[in-house]
MARMARDREN-447800 format. One line per 8 residues: number of its first residue (from 1); for each residue x, z, y of N, C-alpha, C, O. Coordinates in nm, 4 decimals. Example, Ala and Ser with C-alpha at 12.3 -4.5 7.8 and 13.67 -1.06 7.14 Angstrom:
2
1) 1.3190,0.7800,-0.5690,1.2300,0.7800,-0.4500,1.3200,0.7800,-0.3300,1.4236,0.8465,-0.3319  1.2850,0.7080,-0.2250,1.3670,0.7140,-0.1060,1.2900,0.7870,0.0030,1.3409,0.8039,0.1138
! end
This chain:
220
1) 10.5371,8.9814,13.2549,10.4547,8.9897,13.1345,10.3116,8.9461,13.1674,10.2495,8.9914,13.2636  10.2639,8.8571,13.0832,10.1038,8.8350,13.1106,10.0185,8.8980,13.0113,10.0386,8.9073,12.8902  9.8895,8.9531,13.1018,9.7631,9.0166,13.0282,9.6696,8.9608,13.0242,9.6241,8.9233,13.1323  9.6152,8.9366,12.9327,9.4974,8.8780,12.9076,9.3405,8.8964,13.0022,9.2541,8.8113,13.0235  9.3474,9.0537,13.0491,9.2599,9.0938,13.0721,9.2611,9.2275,13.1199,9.3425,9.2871,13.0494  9.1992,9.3263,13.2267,9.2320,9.4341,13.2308,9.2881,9.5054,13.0863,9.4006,9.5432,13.0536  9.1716,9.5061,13.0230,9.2238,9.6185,12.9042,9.3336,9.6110,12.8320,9.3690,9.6884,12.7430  9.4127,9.4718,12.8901,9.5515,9.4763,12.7979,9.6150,9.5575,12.9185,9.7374,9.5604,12.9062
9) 9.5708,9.6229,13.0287,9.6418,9.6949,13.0966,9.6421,9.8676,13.1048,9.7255,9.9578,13.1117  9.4900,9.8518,13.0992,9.4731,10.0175,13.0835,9.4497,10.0754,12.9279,9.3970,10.1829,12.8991  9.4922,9.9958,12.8545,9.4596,10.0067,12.6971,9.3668,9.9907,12.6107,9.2603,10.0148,12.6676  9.3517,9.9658,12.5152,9.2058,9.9719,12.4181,9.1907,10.1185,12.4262,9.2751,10.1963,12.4706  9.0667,10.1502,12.3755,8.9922,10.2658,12.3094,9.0877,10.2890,12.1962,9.1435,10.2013,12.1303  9.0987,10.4152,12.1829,9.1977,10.4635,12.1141,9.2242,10.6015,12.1109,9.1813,10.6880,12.1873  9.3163,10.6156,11.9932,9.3319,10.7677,11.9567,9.4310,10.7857,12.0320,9.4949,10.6825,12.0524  9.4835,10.9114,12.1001,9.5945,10.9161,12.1633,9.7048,10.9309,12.1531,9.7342,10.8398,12.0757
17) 9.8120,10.9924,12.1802,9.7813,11.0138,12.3222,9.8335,10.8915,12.4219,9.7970,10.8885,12.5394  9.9293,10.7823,12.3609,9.9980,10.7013,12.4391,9.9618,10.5617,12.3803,9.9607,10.5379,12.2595  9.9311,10.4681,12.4823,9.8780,10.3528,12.4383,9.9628,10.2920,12.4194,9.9257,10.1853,12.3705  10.1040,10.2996,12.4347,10.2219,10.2048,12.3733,10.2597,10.2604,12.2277,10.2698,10.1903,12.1270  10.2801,10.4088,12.2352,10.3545,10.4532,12.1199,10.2594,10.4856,12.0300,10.2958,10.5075,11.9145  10.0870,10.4972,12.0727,10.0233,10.5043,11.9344,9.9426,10.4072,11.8885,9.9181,10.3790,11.7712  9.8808,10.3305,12.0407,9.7599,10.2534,11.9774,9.8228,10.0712,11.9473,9.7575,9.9790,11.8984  9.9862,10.0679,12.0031,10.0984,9.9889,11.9567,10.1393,9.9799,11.8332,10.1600,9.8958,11.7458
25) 10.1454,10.1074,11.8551,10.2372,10.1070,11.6852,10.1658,10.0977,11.5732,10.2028,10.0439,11.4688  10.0268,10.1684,11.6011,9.8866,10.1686,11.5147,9.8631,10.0023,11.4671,9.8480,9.9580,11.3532  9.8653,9.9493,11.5622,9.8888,9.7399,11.5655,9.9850,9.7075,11.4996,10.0063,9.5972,11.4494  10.0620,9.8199,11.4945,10.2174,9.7229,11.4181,10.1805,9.7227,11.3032,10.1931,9.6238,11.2309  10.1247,9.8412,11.2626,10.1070,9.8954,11.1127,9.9932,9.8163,11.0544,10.0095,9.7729,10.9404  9.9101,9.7982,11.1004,9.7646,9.6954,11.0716,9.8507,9.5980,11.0379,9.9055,9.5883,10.9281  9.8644,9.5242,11.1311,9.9431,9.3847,11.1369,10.0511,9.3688,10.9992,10.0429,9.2526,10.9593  10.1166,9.4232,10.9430,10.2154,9.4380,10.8964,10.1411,9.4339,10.7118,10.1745,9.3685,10.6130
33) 10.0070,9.5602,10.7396,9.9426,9.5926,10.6250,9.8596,9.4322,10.5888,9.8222,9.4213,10.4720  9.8387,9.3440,10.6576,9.7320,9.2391,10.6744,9.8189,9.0973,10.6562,9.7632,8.9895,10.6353  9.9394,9.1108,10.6654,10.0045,9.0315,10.5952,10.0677,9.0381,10.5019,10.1057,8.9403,10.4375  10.0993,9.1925,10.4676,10.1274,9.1904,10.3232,10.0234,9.1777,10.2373,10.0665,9.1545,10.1243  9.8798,9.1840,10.2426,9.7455,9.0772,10.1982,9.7032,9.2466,10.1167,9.5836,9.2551,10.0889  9.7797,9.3590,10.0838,9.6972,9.4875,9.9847,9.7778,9.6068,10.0607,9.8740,9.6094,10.1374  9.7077,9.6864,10.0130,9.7428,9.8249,10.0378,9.9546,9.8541,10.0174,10.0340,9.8375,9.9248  9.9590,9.8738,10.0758,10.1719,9.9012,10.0261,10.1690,10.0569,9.9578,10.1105,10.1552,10.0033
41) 10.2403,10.0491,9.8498,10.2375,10.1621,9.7540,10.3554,10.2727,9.8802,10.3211,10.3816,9.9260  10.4255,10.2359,9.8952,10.5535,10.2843,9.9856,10.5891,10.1561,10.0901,10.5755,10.0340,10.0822  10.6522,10.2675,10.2123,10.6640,10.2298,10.3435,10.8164,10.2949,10.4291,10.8154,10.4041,10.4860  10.9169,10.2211,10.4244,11.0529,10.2894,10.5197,11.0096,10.2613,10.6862,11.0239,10.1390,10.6871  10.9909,10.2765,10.7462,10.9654,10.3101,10.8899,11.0962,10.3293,10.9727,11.1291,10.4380,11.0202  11.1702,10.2105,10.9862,11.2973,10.1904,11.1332,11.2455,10.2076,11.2800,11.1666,10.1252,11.3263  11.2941,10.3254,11.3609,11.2411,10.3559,11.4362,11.3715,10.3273,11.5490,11.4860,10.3530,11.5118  11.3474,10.2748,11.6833,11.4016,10.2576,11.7729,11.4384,10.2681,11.8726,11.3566,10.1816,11.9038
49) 11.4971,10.2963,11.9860,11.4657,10.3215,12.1333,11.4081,10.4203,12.1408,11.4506,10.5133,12.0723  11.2845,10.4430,12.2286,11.1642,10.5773,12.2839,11.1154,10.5948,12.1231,11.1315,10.7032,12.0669  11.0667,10.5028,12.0674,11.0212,10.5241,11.9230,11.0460,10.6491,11.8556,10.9806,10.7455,11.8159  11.2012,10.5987,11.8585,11.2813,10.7054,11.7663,11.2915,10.7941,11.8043,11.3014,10.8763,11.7132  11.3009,10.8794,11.9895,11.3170,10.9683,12.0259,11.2136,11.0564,12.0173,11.2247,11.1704,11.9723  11.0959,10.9991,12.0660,10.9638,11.0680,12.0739,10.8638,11.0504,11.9928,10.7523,11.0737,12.0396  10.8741,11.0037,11.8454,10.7726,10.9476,11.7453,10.7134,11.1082,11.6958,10.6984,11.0712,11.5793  10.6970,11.1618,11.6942,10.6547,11.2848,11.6546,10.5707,11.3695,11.7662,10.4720,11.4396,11.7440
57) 10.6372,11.3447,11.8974,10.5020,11.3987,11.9838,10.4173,11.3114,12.0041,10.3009,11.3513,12.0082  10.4399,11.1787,12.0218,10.3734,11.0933,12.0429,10.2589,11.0413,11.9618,10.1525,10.9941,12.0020  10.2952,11.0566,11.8584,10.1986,11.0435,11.7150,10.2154,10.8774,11.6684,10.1292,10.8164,11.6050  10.3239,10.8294,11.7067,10.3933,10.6849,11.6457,10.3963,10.7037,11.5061,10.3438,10.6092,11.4473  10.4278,10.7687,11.4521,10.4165,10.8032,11.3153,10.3359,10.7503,11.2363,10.3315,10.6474,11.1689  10.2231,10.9051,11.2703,10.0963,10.8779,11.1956,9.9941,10.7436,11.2616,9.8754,10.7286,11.2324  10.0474,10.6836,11.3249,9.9369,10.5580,11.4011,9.9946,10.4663,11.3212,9.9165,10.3903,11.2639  10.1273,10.4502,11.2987,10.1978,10.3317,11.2007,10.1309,10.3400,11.0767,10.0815,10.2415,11.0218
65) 10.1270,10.4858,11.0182,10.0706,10.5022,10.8247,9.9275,10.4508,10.8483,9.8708,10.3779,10.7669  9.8691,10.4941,10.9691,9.6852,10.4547,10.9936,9.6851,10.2799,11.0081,9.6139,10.1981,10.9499  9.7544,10.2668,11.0724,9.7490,10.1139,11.0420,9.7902,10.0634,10.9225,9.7205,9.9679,10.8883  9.9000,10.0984,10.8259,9.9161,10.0802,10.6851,9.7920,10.0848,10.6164,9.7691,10.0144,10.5180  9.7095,10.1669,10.6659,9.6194,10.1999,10.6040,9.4710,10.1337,10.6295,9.3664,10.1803,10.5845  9.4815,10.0304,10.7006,9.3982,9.9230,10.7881,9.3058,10.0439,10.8679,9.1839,10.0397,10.8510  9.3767,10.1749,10.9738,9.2926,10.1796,11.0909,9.3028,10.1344,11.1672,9.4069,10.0747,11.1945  9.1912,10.1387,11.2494,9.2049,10.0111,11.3916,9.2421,10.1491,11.4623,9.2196,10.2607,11.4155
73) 9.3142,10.1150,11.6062,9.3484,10.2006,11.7325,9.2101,10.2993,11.7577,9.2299,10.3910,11.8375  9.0851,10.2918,11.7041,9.0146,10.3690,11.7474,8.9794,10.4463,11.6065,8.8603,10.4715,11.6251  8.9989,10.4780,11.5282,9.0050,10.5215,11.4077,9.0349,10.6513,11.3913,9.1452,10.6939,11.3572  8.9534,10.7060,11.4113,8.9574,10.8786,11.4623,9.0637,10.9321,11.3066,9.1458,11.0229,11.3190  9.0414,10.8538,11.1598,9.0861,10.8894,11.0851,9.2535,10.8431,11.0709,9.3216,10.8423,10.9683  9.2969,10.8020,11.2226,9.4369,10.7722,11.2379,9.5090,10.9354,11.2365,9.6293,10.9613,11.2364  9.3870,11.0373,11.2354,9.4959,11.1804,11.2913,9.5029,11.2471,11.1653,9.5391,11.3648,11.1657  9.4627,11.1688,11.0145,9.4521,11.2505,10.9186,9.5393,11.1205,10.8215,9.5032,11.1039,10.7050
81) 9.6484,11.0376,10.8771,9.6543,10.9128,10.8238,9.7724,10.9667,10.7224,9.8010,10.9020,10.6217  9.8183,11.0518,10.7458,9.9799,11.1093,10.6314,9.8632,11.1675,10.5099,9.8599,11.0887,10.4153  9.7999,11.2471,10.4982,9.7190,11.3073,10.4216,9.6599,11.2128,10.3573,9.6981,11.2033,10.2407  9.5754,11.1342,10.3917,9.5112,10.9743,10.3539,9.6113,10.9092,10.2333,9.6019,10.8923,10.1118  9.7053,10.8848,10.3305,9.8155,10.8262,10.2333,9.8631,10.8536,10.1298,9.8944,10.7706,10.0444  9.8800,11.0069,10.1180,9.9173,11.0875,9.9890,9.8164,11.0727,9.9023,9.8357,11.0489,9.7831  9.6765,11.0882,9.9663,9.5660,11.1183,9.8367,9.5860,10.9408,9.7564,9.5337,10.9072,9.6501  9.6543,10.8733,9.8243,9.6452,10.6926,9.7605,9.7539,10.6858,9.7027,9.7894,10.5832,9.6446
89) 9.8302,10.8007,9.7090,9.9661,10.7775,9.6342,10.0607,10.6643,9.7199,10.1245,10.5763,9.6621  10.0583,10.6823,9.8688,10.1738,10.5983,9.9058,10.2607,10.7167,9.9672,10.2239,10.8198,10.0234  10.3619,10.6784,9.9442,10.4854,10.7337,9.9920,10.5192,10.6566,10.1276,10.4998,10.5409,10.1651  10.5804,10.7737,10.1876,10.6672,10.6800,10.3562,10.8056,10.7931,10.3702,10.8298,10.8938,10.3036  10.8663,10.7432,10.4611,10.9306,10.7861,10.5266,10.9799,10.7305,10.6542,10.9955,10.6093,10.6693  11.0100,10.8364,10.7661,11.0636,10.7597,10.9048,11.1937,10.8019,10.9361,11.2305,10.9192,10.9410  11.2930,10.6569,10.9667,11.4465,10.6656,10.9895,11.4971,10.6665,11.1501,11.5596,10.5725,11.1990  11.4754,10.7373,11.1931,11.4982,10.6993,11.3086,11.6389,10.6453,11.3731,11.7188,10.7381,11.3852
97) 11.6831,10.5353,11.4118,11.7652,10.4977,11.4387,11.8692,10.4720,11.5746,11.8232,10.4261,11.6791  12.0369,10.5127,11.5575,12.0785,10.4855,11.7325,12.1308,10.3903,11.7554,12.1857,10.3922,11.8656  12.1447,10.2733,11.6837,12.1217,10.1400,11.7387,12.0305,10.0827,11.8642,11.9125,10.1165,11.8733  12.0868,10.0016,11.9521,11.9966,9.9908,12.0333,11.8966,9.8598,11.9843,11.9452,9.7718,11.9133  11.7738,9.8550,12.0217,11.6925,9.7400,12.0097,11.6538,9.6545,12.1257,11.6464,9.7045,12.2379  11.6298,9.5336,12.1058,11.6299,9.4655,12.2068,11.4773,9.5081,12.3250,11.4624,9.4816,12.4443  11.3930,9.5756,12.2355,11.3172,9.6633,12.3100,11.3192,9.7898,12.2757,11.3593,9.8257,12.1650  11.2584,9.9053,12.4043,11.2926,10.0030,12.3177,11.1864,10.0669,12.2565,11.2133,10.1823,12.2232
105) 11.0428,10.0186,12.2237,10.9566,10.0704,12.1554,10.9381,9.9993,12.0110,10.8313,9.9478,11.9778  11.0529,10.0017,11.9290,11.0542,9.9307,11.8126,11.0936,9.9616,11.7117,11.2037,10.0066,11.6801  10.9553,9.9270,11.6197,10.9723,9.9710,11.4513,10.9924,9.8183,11.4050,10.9598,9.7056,11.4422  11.0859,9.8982,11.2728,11.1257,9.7926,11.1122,11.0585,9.8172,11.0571,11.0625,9.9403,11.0550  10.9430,9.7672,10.9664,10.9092,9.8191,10.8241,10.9226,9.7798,10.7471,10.9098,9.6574,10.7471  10.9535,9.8372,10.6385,10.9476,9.7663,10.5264,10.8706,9.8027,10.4763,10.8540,9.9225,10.4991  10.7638,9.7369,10.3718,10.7024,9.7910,10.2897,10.6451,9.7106,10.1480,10.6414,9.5877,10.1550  10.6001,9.7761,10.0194,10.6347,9.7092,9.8767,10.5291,9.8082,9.7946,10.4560,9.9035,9.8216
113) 10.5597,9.7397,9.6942,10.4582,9.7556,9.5838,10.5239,9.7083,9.4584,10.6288,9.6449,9.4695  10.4735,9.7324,9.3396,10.5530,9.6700,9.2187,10.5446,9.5363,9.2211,10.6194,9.4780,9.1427  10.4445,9.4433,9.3182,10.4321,9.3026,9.3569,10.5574,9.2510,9.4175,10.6270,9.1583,9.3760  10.5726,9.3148,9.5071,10.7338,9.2429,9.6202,10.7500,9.3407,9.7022,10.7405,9.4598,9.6727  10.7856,9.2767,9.8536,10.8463,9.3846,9.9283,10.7959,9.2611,10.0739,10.7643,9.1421,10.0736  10.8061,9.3343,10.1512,10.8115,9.2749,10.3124,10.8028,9.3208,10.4308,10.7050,9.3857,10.4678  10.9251,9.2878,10.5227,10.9935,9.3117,10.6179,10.9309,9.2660,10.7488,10.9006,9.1477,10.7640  10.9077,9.3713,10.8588,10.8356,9.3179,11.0039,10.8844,9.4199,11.0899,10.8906,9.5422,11.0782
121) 10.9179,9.3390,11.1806,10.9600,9.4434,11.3044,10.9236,9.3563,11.3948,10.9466,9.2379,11.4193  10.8162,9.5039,11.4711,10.7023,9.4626,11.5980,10.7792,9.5866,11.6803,10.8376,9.6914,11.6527  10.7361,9.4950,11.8195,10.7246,9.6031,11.9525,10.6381,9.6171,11.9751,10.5428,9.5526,11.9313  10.6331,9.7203,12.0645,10.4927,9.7742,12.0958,10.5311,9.7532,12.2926,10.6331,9.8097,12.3320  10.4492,9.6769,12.3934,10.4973,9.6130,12.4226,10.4159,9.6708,12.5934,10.4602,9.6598,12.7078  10.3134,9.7184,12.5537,10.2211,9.8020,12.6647,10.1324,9.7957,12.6910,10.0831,9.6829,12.6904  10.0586,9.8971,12.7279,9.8948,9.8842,12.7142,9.7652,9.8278,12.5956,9.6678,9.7528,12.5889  9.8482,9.9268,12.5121,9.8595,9.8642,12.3271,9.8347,9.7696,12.2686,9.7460,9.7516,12.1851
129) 9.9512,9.6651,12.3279,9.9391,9.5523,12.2927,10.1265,9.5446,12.1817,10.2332,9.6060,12.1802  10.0841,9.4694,12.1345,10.2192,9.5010,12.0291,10.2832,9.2946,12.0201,10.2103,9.2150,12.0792  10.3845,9.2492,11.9622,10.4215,9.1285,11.9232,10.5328,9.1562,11.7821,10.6345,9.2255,11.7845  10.4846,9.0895,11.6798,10.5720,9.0449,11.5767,10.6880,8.9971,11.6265,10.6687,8.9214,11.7216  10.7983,9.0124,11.5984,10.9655,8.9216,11.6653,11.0149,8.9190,11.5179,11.1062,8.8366,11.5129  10.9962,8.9666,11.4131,11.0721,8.9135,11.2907,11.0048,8.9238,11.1445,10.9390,9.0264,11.1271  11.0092,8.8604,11.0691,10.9198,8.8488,10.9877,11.0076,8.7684,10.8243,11.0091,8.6489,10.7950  11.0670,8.8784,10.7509,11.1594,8.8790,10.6202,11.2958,8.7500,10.6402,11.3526,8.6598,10.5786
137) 11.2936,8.8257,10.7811,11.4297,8.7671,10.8480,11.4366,8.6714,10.9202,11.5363,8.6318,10.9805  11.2373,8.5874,10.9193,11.2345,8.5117,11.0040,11.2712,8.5469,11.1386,11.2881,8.6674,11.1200  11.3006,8.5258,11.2838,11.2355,8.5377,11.4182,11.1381,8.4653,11.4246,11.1271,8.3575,11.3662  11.0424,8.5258,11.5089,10.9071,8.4722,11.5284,10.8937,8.5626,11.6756,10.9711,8.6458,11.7228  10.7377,8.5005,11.7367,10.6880,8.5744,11.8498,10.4924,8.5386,11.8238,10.4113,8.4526,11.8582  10.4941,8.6632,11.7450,10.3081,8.6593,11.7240,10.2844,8.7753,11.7939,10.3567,8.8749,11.7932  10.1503,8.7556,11.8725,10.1096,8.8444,11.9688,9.9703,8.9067,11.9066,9.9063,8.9979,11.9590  9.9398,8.8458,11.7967,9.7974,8.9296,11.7589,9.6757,8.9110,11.8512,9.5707,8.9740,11.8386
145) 9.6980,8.8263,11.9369,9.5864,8.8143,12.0498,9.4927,8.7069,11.9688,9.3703,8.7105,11.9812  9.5593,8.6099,11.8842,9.4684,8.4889,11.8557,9.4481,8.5180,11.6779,9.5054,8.6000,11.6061  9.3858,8.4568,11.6580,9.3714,8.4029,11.4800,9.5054,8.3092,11.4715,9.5385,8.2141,11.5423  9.5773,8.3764,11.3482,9.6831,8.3177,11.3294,9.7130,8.2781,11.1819,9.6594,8.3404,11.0902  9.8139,8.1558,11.1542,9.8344,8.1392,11.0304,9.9771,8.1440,10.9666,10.0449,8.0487,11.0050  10.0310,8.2131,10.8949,10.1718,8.2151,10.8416,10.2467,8.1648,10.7305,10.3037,8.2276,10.6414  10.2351,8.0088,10.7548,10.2991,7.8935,10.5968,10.4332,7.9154,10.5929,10.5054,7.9130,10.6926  10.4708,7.9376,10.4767,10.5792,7.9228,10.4116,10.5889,7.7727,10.3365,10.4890,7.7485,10.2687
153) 10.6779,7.6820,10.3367,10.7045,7.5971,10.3440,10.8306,7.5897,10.2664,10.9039,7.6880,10.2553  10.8630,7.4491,10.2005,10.9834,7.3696,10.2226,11.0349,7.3241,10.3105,10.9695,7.2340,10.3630  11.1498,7.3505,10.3648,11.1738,7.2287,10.4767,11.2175,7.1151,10.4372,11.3108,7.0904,10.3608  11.1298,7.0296,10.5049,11.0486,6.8846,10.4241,11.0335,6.7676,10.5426,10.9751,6.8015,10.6455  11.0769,6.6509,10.5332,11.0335,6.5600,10.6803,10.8405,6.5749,10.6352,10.8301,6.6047,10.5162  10.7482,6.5650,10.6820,10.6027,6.5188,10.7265,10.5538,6.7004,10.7232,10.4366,6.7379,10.7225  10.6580,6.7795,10.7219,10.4833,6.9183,10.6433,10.4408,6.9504,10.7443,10.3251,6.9915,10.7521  10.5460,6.9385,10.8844,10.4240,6.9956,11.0158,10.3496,6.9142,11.0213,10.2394,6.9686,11.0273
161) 10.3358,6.7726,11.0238,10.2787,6.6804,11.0340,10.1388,6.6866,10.9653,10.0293,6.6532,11.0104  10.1762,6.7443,10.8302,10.0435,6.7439,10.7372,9.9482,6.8729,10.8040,9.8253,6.8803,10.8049  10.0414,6.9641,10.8552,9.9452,7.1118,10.8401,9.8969,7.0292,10.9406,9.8126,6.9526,10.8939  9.9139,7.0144,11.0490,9.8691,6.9899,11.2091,9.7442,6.8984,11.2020,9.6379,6.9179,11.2610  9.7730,6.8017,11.1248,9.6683,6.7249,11.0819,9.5406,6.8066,10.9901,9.4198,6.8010,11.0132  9.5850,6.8548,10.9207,9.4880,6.9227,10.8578,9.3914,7.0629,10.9444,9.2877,7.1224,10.9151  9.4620,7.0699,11.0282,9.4248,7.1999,11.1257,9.3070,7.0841,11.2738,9.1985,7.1319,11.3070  9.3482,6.9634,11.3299,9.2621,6.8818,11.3491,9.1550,6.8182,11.3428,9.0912,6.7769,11.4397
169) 9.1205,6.8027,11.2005,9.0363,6.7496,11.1448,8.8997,6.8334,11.1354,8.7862,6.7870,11.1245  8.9381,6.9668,11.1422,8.8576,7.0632,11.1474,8.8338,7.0796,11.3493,8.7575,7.1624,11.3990  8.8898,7.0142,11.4036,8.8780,7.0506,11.5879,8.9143,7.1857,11.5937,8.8227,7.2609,11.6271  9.0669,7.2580,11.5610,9.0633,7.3605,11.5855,9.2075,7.3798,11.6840,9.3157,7.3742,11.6255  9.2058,7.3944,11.7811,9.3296,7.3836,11.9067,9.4056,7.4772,11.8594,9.3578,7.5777,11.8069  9.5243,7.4580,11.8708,9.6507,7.5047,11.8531,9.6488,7.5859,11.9758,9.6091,7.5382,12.0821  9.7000,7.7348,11.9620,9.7310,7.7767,12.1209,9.8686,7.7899,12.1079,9.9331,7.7482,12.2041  9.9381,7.8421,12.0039,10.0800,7.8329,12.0264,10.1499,7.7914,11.8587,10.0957,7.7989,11.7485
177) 10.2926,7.7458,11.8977,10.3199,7.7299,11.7631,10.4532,7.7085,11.7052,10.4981,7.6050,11.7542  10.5370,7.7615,11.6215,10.6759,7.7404,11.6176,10.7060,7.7814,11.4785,10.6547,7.8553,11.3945  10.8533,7.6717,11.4911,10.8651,7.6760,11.3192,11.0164,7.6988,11.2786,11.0924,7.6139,11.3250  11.0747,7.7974,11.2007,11.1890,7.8193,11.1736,11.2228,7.8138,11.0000,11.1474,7.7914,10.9053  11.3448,7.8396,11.0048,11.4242,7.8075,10.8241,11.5263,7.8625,10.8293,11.5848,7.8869,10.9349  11.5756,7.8988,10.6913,11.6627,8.0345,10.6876,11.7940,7.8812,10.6927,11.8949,7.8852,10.7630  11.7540,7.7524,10.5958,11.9152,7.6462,10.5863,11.8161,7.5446,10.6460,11.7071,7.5818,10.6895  11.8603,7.3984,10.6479,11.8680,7.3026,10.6159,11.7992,7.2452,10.4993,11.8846,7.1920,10.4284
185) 11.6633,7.2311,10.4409,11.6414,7.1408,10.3536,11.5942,7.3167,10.2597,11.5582,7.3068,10.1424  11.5996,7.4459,10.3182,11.5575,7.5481,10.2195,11.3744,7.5709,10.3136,11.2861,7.5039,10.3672  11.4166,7.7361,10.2740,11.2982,7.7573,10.2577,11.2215,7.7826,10.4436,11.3020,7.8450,10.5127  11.1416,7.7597,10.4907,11.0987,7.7624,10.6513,10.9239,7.8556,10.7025,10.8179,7.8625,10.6402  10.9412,7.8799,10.7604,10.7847,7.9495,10.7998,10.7643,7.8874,10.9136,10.8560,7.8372,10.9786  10.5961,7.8843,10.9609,10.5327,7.8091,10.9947,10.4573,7.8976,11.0934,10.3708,7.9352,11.0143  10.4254,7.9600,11.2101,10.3610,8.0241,11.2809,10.2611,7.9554,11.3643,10.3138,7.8903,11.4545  10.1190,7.9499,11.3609,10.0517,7.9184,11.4377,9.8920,7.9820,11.5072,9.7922,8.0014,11.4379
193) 9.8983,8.0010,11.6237,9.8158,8.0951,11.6646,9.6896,7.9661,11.7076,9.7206,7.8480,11.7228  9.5658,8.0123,11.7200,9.5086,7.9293,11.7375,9.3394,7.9608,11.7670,9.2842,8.0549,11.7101  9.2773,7.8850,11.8473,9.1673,7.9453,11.9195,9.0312,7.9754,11.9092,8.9468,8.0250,11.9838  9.0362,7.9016,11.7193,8.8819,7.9424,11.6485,8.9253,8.0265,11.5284,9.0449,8.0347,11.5004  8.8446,8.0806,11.4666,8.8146,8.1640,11.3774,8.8703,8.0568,11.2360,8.8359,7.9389,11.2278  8.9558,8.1225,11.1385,9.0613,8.0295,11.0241,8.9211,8.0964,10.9316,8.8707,8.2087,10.9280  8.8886,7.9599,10.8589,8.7728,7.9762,10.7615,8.8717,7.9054,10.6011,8.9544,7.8144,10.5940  8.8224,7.9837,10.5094,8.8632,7.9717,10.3789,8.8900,7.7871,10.3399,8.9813,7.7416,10.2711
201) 8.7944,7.7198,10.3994,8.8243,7.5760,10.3726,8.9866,7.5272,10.4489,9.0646,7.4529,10.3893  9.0016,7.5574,10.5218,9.1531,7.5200,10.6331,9.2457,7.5772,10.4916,9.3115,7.5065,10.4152  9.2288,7.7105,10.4862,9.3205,7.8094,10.4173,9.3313,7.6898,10.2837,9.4311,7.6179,10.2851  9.2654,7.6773,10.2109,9.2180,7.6101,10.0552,9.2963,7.4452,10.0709,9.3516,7.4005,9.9704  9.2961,7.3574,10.2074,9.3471,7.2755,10.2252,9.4829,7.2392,10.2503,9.5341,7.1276,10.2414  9.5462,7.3731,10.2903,9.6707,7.4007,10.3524,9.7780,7.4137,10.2044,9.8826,7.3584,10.1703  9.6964,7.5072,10.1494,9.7579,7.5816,10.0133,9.7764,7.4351,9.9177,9.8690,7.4211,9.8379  9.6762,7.3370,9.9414,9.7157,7.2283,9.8686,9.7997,7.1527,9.8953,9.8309,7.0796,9.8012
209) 9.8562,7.1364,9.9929,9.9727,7.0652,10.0679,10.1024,7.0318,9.9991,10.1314,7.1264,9.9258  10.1632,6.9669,9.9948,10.3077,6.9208,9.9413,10.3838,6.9991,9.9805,10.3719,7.0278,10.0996  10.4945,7.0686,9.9010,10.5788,7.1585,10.0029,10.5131,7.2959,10.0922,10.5766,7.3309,10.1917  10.4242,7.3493,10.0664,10.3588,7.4489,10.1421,10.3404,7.5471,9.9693,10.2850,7.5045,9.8679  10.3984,7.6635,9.9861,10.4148,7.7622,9.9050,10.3708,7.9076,9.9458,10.4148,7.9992,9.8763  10.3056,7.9314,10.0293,10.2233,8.0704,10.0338,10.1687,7.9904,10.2173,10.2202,7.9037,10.2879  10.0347,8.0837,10.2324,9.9350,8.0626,10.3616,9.9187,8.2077,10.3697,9.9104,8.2746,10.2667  9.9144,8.2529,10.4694,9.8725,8.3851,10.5047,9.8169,8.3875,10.6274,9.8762,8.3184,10.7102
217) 9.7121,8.4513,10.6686,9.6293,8.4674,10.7809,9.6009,8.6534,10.8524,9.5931,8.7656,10.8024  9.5941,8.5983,10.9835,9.5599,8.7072,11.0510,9.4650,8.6935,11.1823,9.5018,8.6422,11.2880  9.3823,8.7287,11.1662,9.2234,8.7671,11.2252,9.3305,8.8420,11.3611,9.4438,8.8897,11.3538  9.2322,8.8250,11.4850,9.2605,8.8662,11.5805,9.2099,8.9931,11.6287,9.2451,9.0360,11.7386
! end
């Protein structure tokens, strides 16, 4: 596994007590809340592996609703995040599951609003660092380390072509990048992490694109 830096080893600053199972999962829940773009009225919580066994001493729980709730890992108001939630009128619940997962610190969420619904399951991966692996059935591998962008697409011959170009023109380096589709010629997402700061003009250019049907972004 590679770290960026000590502190992806000894953890961020954070509420405790475990930097995988809270200030991880706390990331999952941010992450999750920040691409569904608003607050989620209700939240099902698939719990996995150690997750599922120990989410209650650990405080996996309430670090997942605090991140629903856009706290960061140091968010002292992560220990009051079930209470929070109620006074906003969101509902949750956690399933804990004996399926095995391909890791074992891993939540499903789902979460919705009278708008839609959307599906993410992150690990929490160590030294509270977390990675996206699926995303409304996509597979994916987002690490949250970079500024990232999430196109939904046609699958279309030129659209990587267009985003890539359009992401260029601005001099902004690609650090990683991969692209999947549920068929042939249907619908595809677009993952790209990348090493400057995504400013509203990229976003505004992208959204105009042929074949490009939702842009979503995530700040690092």
């Amino acid at each position: 596994m590679k770290f960026r830096s000590v502190f992806d080893i000894i953890g961020p600053v954070m509420i405790g007590p475990s930097s995988s199972h809270t200030a991880g999962a706390a990331r999952i829940g941010r992450v999750a809340r920040t691409l569904f773009g608003r607050q989620p009225e209700w939240a099902r919580v698939h719990l996995y592996g150690s997750f599922a066994e120990t989410y209650k001493g650990h405080g996996t729980d309430v670090a997942i609703i605090g991140g629903l709730l856009d706290y960061d890992t140091f968010d002292e108001r992560i220990k009051s995040a079930f209470a929070d939630a109620e006074k906003l009128g969101m509902t949750f619940e956690f399933i804990p599951e004996e399926e095995e997962a391909v890791h074992p610190n891993t939540a499903r969420l789902v979460i919705g609003d009278s708008q839609g619904v959307m599906e993410l399951t992150g690990i929490s991966i160590g030294g509270g660092t977390m990675e996206v692996v699926e995303l409304n059935g996509f597979p994916l591998r987002l690490s949250g380390h970079y500024p990232a962008l999430l196109i939904v697409h046609n699958d279309r011959s030129g659209v990587i072509a267009s985003v890539s170009n359009a992401i260029a023109k601005l001099n902004i380096n690609i650090a990683h990048m991969e692209v999947d589709r549920k068929e042939k010629g249907e619908m595809a997402l677009m993952v790209i992490e990348v090493d400057q700061m995504i400013d509203a003009a990229l976003i505004n250019e992208l959204e105009s694109l042929p074949n490009v049907t939702q842009v979503s972004t995530l700040a690092n």
